[in-house]
CHARMM internal coordinates of N, CA and C (Angstrom, degrees):
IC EDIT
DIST 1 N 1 CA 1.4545
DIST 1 CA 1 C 1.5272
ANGL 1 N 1 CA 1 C 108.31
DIST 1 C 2 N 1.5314
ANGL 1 CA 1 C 2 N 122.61
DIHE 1 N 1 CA 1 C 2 N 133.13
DIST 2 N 2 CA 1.3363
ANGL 1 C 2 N 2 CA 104.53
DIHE 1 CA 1 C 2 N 2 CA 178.63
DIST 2 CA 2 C 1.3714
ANGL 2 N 2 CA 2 C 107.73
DIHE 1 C 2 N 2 CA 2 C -95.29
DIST 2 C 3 N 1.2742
ANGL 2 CA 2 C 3 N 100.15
DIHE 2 N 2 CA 2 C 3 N -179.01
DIST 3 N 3 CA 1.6149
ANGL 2 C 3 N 3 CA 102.56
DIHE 2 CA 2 C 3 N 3 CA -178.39
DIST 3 CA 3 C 1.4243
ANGL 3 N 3 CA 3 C 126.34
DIHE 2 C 3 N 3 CA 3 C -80.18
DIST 3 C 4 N 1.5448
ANGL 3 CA 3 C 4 N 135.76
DIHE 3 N 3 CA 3 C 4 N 11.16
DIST 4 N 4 CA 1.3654
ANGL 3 C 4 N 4 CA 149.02
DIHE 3 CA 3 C 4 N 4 CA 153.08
DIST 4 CA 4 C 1.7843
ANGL 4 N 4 CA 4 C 102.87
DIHE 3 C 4 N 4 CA 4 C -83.15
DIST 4 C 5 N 1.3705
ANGL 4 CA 4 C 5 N 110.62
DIHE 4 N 4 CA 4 C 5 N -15.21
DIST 5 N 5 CA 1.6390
ANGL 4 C 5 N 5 CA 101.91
DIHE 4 CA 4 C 5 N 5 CA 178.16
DIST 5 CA 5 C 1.2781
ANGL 5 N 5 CA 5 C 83.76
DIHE 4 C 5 N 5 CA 5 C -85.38
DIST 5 C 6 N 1.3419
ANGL 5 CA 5 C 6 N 131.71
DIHE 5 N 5 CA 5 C 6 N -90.04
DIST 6 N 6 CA 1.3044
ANGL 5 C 6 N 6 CA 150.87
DIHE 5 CA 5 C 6 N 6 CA -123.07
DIST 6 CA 6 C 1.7443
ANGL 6 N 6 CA 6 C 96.08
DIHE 5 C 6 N 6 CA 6 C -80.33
DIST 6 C 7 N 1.2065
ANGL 6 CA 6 C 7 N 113.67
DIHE 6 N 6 CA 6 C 7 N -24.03
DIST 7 N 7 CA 2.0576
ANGL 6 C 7 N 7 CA 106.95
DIHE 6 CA 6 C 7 N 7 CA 156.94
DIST 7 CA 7 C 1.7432
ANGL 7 N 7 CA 7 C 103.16
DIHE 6 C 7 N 7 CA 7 C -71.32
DIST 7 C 8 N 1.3047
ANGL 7 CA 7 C 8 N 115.13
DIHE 7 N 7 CA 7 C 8 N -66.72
DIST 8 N 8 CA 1.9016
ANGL 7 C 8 N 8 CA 83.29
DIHE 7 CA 7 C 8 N 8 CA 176.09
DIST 8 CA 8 C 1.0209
ANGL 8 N 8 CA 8 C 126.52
DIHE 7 C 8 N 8 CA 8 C -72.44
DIST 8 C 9 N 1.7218
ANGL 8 CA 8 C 9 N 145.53
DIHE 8 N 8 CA 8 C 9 N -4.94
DIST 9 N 9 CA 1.4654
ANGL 8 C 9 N 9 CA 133.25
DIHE 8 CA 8 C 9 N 9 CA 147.84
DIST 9 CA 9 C 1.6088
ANGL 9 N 9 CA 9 C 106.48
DIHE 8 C 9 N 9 CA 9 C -44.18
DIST 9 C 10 N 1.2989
ANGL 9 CA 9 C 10 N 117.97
DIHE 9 N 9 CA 9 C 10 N -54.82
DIST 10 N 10 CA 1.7054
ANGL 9 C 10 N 10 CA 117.64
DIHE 9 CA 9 C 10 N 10 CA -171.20
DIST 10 CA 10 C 1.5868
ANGL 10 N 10 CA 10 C 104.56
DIHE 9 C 10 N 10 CA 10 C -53.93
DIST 10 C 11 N 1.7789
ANGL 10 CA 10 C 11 N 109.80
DIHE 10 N 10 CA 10 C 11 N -53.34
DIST 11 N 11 CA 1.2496
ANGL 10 C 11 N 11 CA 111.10
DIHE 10 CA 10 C 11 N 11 CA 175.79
DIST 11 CA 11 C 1.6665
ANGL 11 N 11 CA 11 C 125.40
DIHE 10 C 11 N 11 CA 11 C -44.77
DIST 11 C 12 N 1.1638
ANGL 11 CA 11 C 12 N 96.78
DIHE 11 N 11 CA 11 C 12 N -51.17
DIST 12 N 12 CA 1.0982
ANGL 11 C 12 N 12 CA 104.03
DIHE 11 CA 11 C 12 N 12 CA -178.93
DIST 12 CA 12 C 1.3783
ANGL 12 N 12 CA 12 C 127.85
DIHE 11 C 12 N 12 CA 12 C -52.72
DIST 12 C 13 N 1.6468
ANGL 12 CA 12 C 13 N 107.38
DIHE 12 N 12 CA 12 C 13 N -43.69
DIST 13 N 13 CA 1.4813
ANGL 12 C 13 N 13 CA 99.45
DIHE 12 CA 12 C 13 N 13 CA 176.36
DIST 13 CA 13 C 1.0875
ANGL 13 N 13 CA 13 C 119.56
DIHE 12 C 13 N 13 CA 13 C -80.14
DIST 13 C 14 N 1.4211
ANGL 13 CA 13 C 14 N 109.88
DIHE 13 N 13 CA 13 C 14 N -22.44
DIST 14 N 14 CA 1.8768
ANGL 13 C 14 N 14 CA 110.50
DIHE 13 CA 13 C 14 N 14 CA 177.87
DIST 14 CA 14 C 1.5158
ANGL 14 N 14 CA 14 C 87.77
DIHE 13 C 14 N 14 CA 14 C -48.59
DIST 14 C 15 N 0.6950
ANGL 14 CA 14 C 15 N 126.94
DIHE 14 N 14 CA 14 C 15 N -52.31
DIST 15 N 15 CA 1.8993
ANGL 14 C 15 N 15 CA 126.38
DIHE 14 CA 14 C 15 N 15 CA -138.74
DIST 15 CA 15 C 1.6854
ANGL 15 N 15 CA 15 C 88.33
DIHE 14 C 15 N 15 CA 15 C -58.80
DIST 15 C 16 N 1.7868
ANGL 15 CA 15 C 16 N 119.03
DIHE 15 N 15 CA 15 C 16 N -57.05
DIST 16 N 16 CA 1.1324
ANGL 15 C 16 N 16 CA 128.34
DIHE 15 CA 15 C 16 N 16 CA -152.45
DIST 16 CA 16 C 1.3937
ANGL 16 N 16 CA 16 C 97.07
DIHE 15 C 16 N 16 CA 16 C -79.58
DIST 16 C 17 N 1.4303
ANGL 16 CA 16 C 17 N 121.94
DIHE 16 N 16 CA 16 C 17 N -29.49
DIST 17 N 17 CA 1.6286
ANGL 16 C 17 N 17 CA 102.06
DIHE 16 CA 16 C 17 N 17 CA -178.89
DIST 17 CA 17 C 1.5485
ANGL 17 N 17 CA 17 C 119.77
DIHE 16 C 17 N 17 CA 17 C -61.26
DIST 17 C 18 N 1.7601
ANGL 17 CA 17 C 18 N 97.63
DIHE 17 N 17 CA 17 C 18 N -37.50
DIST 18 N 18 CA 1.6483
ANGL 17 C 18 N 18 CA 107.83
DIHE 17 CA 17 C 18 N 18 CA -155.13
DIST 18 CA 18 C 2.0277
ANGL 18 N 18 CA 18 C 87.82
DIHE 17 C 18 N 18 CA 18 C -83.56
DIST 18 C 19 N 1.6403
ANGL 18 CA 18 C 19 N 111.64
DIHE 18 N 18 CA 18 C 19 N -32.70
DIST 19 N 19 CA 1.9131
ANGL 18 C 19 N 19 CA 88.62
DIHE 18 CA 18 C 19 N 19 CA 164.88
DIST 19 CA 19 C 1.4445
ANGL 19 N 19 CA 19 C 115.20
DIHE 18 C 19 N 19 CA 19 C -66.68
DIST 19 C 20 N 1.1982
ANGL 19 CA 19 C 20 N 126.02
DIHE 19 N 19 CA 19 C 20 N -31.94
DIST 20 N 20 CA 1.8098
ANGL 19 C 20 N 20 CA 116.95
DIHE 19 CA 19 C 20 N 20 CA 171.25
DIST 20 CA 20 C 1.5037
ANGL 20 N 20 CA 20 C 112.63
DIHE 19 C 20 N 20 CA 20 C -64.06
DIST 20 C 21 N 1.5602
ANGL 20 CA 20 C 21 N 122.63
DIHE 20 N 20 CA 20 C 21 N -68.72
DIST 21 N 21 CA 1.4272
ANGL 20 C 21 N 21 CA 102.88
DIHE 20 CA 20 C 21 N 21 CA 164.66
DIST 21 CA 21 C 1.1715
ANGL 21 N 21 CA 21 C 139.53
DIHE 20 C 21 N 21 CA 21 C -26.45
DIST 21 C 22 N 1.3060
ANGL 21 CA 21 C 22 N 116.98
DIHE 21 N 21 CA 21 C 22 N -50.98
DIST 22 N 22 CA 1.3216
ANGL 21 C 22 N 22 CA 134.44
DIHE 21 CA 21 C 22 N 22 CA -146.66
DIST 22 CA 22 C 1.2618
ANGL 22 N 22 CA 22 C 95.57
DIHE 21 C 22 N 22 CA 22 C -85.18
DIST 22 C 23 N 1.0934
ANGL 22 CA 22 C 23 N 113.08
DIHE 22 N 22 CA 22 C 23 N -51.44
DIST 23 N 23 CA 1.8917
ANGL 22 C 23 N 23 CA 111.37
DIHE 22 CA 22 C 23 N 23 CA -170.56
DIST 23 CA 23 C 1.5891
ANGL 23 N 23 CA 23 C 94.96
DIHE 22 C 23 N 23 CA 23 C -79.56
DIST 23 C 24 N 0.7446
ANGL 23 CA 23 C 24 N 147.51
DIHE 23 N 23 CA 23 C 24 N -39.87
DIST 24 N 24 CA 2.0968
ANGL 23 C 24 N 24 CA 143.23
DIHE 23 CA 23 C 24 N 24 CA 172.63
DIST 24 CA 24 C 1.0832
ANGL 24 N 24 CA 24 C 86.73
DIHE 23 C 24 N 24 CA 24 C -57.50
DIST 24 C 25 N 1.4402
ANGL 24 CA 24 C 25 N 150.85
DIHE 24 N 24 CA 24 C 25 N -43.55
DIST 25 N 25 CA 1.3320
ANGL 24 C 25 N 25 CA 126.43
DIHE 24 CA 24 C 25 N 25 CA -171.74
DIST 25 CA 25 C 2.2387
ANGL 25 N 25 CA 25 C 111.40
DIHE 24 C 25 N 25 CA 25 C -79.68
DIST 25 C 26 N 1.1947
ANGL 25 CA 25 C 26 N 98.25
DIHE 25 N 25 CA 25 C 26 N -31.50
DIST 26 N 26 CA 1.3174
ANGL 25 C 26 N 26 CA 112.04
DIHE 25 CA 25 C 26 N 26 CA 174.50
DIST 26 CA 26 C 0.8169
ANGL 26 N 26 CA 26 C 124.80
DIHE 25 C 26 N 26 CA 26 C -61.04
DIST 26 C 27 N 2.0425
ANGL 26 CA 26 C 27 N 119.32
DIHE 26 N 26 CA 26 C 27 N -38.96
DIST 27 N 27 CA 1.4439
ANGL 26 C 27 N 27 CA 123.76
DIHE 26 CA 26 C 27 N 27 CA -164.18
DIST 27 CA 27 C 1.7203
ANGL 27 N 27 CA 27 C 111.78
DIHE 26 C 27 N 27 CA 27 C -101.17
DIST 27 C 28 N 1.8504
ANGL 27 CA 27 C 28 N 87.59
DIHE 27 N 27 CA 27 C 28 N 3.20
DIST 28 N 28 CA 2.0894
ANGL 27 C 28 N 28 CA 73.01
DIHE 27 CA 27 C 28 N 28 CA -174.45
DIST 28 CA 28 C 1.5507
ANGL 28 N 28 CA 28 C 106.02
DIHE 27 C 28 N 28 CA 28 C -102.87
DIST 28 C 29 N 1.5954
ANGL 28 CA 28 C 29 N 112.15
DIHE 28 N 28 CA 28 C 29 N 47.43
DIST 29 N 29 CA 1.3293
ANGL 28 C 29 N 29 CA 109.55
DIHE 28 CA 28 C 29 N 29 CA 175.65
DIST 29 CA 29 C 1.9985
ANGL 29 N 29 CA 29 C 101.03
DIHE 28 C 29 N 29 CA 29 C -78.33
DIST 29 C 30 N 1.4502
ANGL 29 CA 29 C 30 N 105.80
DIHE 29 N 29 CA 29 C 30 N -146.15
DIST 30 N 30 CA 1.4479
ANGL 29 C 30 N 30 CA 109.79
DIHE 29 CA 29 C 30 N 30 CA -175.80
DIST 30 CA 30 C 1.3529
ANGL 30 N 30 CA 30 C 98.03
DIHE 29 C 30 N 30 CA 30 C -85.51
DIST 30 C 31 N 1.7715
ANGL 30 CA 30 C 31 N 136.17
DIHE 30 N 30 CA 30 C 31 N 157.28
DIST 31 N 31 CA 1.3204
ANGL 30 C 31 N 31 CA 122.45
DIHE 30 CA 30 C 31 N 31 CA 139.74
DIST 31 CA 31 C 1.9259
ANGL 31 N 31 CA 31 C 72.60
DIHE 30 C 31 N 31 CA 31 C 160.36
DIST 31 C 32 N 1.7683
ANGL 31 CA 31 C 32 N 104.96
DIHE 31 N 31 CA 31 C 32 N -170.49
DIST 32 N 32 CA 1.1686
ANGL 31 C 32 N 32 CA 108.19
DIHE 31 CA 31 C 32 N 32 CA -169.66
DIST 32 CA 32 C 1.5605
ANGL 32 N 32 CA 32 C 121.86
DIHE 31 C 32 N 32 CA 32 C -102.19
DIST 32 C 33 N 1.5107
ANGL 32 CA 32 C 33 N 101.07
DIHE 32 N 32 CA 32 C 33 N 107.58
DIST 33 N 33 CA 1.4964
ANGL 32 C 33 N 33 CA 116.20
DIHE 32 CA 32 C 33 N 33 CA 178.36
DIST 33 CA 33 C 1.6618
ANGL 33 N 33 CA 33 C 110.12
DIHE 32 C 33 N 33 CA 33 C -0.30
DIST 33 C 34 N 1.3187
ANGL 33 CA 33 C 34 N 126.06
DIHE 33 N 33 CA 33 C 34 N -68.78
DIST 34 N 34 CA 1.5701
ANGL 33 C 34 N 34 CA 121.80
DIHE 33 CA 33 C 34 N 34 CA 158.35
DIST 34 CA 34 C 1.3503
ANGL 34 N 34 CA 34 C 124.47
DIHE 33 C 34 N 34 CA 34 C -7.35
DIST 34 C 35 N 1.4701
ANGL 34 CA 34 C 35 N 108.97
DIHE 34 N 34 CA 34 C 35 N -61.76
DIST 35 N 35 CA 1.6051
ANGL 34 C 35 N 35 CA 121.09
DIHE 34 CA 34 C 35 N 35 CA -173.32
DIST 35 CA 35 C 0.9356
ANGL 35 N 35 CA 35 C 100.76
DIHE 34 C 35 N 35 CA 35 C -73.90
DIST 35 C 36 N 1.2067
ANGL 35 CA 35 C 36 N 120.31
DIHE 35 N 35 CA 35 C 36 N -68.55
DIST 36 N 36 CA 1.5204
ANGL 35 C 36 N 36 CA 119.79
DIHE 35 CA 35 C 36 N 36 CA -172.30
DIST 36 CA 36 C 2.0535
ANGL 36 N 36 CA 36 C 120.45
DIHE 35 C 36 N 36 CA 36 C -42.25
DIST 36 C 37 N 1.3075
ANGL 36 CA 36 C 37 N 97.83
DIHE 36 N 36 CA 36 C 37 N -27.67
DIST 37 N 37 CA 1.6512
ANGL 36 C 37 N 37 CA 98.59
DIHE 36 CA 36 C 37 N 37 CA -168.82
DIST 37 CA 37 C 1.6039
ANGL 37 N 37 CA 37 C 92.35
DIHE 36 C 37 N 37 CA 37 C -93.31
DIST 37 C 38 N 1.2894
ANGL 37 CA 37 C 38 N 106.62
DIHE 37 N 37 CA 37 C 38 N -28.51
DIST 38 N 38 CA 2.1304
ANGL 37 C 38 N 38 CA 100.50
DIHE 37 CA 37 C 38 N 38 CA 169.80
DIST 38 CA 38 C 1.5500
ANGL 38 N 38 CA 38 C 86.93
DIHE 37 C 38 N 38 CA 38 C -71.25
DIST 38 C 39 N 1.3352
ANGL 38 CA 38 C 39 N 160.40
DIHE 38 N 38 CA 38 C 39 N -82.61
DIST 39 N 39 CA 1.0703
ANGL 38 C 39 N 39 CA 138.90
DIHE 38 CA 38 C 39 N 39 CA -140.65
DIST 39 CA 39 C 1.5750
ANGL 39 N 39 CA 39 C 121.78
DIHE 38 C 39 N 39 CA 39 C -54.29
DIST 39 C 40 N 1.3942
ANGL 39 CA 39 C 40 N 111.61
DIHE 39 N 39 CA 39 C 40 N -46.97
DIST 40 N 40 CA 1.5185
ANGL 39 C 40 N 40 CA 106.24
DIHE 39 CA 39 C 40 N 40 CA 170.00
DIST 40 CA 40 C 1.1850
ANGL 40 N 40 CA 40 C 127.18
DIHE 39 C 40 N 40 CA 40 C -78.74
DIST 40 C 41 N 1.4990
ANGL 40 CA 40 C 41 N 114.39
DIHE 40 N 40 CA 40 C 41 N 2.47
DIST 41 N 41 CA 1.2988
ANGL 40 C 41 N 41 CA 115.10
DIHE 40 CA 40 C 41 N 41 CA 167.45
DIST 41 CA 41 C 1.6985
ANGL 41 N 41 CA 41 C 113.55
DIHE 40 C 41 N 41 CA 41 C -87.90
DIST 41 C 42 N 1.4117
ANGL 41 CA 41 C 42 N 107.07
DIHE 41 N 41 CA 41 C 42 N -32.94
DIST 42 N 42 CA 1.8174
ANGL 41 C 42 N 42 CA 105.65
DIHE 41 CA 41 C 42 N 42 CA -166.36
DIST 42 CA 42 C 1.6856
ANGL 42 N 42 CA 42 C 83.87
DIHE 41 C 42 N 42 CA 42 C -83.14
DIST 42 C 43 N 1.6291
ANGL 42 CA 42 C 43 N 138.27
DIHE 42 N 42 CA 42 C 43 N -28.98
DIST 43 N 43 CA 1.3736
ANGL 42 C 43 N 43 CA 121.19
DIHE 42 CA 42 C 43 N 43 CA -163.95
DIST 43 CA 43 C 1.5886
ANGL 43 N 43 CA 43 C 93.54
DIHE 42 C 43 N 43 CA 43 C -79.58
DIST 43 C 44 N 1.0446
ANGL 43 CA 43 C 44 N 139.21
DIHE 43 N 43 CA 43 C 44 N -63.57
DIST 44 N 44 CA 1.3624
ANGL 43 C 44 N 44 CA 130.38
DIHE 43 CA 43 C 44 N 44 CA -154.50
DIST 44 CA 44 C 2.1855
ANGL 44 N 44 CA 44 C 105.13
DIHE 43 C 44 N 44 CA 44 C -70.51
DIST 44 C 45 N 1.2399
ANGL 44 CA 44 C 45 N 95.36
DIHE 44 N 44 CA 44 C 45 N -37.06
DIST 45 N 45 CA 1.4162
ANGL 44 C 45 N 45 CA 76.98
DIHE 44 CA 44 C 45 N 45 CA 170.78
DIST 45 CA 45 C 1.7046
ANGL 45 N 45 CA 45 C 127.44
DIHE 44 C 45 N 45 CA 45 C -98.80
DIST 45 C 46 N 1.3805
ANGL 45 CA 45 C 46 N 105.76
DIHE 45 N 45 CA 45 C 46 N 19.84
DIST 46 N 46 CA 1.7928
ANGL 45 C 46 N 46 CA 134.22
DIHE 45 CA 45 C 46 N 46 CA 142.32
DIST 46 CA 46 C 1.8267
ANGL 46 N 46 CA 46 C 100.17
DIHE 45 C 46 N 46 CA 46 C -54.83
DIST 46 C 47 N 1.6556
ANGL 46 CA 46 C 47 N 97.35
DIHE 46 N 46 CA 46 C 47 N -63.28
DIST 47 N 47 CA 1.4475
ANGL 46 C 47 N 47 CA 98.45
DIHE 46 CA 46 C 47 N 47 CA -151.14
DIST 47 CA 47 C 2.1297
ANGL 47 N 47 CA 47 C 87.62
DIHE 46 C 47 N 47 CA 47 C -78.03
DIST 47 C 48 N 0.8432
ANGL 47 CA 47 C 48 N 128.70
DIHE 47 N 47 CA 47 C 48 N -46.26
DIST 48 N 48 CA 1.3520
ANGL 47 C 48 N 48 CA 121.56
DIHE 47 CA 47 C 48 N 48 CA -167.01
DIST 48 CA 48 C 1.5619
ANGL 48 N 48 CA 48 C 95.68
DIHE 47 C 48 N 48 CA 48 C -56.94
DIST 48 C 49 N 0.6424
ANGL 48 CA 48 C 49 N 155.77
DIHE 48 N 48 CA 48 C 49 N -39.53
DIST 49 N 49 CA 1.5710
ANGL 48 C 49 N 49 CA 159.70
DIHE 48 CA 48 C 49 N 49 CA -154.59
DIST 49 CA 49 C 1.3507
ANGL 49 N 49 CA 49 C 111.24
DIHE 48 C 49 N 49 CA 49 C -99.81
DIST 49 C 50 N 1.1333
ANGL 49 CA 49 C 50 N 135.94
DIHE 49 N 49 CA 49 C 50 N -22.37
DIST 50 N 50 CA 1.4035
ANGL 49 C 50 N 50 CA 174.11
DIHE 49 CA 49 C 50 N 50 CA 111.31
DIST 50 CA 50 C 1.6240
ANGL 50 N 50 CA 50 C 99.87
DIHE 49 C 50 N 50 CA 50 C -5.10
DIST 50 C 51 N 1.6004
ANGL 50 CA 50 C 51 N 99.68
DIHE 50 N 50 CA 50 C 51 N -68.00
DIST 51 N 51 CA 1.3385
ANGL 50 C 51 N 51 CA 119.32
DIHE 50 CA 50 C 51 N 51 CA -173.13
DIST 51 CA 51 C 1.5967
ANGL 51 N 51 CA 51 C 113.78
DIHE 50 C 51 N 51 CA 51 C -53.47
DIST 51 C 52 N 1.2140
ANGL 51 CA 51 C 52 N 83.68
DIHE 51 N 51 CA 51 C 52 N -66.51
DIST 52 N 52 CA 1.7218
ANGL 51 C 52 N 52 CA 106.79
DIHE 51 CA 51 C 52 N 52 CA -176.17
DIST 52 CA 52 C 1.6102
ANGL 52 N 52 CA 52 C 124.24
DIHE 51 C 52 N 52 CA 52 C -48.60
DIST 52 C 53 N 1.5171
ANGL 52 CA 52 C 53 N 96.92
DIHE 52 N 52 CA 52 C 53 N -31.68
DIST 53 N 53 CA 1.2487
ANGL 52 C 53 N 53 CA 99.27
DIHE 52 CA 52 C 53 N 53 CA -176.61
DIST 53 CA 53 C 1.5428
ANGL 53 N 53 CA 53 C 110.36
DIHE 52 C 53 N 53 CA 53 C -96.50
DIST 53 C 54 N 1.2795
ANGL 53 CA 53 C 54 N 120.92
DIHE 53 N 53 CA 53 C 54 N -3.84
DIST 54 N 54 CA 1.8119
ANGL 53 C 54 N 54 CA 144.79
DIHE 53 CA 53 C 54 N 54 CA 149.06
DIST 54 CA 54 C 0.9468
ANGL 54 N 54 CA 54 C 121.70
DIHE 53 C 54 N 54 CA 54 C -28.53
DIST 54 C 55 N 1.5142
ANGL 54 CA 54 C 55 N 96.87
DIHE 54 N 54 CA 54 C 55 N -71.05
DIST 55 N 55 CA 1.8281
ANGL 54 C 55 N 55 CA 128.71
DIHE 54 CA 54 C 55 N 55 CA -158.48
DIST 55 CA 55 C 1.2980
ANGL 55 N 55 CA 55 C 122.35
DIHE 54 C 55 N 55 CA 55 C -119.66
DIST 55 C 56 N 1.6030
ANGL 55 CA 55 C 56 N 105.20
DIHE 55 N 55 CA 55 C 56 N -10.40
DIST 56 N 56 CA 1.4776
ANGL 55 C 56 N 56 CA 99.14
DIHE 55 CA 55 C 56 N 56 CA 171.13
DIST 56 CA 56 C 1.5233
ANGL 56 N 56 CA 56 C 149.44
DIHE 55 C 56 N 56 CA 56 C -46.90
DIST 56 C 57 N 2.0665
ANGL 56 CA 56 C 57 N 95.62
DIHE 56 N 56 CA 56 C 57 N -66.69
DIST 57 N 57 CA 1.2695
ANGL 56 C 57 N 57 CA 94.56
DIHE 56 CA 56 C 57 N 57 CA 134.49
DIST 57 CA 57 C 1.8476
ANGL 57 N 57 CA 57 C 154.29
DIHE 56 C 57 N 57 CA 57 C 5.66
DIST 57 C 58 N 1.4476
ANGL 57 CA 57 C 58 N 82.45
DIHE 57 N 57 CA 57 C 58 N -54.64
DIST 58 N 58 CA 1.6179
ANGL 57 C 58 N 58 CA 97.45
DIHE 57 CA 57 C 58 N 58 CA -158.59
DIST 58 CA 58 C 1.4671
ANGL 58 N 58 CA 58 C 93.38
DIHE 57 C 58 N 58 CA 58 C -104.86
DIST 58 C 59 N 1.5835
ANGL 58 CA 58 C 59 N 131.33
DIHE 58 N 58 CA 58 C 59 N -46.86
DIST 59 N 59 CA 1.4541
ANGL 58 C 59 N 59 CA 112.57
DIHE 58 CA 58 C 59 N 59 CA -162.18
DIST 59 CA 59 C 1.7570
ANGL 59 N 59 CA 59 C 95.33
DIHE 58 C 59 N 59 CA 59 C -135.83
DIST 59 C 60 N 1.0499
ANGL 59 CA 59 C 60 N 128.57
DIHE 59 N 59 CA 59 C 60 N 0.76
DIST 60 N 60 CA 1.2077
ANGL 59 C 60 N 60 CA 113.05
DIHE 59 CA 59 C 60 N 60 CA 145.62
DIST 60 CA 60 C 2.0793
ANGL 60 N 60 CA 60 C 81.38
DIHE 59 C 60 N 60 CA 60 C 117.64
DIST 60 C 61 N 1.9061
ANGL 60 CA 60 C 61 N 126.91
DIHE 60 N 60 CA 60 C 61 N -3.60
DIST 61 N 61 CA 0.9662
ANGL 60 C 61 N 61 CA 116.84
DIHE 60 CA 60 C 61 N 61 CA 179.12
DIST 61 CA 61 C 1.5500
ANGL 61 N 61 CA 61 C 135.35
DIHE 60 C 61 N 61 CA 61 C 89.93
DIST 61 C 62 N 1.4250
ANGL 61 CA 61 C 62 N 102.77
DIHE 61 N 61 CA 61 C 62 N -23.92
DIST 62 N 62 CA 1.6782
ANGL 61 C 62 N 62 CA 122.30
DIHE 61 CA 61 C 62 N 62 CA -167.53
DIST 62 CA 62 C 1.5164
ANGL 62 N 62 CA 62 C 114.64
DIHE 61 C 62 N 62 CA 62 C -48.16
DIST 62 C 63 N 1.2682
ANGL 62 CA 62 C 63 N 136.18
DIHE 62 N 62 CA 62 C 63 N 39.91
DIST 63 N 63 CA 1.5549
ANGL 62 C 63 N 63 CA 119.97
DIHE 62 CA 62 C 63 N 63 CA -169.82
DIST 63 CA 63 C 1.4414
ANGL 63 N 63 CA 63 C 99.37
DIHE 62 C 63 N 63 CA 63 C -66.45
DIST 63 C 64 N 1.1921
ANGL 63 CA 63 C 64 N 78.15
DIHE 63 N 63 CA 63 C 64 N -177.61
DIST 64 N 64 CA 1.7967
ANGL 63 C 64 N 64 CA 101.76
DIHE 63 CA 63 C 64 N 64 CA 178.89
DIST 64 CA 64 C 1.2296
ANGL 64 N 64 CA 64 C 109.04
DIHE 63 C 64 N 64 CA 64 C 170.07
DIST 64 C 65 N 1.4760
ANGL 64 CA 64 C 65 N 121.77
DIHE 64 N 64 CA 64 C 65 N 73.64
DIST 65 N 65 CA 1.5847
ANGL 64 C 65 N 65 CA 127.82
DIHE 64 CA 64 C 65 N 65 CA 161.45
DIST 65 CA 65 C 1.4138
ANGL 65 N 65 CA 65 C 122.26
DIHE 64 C 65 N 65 CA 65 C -33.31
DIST 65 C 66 N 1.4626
ANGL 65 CA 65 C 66 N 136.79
DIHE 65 N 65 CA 65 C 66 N -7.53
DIST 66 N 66 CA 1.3169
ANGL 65 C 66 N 66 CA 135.67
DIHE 65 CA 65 C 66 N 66 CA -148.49
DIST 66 CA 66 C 1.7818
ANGL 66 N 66 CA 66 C 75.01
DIHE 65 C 66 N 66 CA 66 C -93.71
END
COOR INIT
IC SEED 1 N 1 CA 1 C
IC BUILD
């Protein structure tokens, strides 16, 4: 792997961890469980799609925050 792949694989997942964090930290204010689980679902797969169409190109896309 060269190192322009394997800098946007890294990029890439930073991006997707801190949209999964970030919005679970955003969405567990007050309001109805419903909304809240549509919100972190349409933001992180905003940002994955977001992602993909970034880095694809370049490293083929593969994150995997786990």
């Amino acid at each position: 792997m060269t190192a322009r792949r394997l800098t946007a694989e890294v990029l890439g997942t930073a991006g997707l961890l801190l949209a999964i964090v970030g919005s679970g930290i955003t969405a567990s204010g007050d309001g109805a469980a419903s909304a809240q689980l549509f919100q972190h679902a349409a933001v992180v797969g905003a940002a994955l799609a977001a992602l993909i169409l970034t880095f694809g190109p370049i490293s083929g896309a593969h994150f995997n925050p786990a």
